[in-house]
N, C-alpha and C positions, 0 to 999 in steps of 0.2 A: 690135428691135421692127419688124415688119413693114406696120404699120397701125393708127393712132388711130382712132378712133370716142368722139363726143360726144354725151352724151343725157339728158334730167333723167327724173326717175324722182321719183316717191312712194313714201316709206314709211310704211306704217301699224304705229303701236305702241299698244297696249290700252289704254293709259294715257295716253301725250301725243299720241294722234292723229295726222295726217298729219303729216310729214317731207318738206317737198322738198328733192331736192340735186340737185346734178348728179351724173351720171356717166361717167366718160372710162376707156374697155376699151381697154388694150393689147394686143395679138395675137405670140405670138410668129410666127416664118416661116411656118412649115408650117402654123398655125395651132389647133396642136394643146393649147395652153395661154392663157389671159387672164387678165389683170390687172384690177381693177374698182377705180376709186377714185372713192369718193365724196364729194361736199364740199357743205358749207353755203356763202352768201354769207354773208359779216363781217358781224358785227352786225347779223344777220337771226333771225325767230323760229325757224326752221329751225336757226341754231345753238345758238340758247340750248336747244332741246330735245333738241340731242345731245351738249350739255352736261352735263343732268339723268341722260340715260340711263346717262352713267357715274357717277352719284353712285346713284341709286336700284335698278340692275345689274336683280338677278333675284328683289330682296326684295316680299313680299307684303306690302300694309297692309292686311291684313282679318284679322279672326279663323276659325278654320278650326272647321267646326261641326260 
């Protein structure tokens, strides 16, 4: 890896709202590929709701009319 770069970002999800994490893009040399890793702070509401988002995935709670 050629280059860290650190940077917090928002995600918005339709259902638990804003997401903040950080984000840390590794760069390969050439810079022709990046890596994106996102993370919550511990025991922060930001992870307890990317906690949820794997328990609740892609299921709809409403009735389709």
């Amino acid at each position: 890896m050629a280059q860290r770069l650190v940077d917090h970002k928002i995600l918005v999800d339709p259902q638990l709202g804003d997401i903040e994490v950080d984000c840390q893009a590794l760069f390969t040399e050439d810079q022709s590929q990046a890596l994106l890793v996102l993370t919550a702070a511990p025991r922060s509401e930001a992870e307890e709701k990317i906690r949820l988002l794997g328990v609740i995935g892609t299921e709809r709670f409403t009735t389709p009319v």
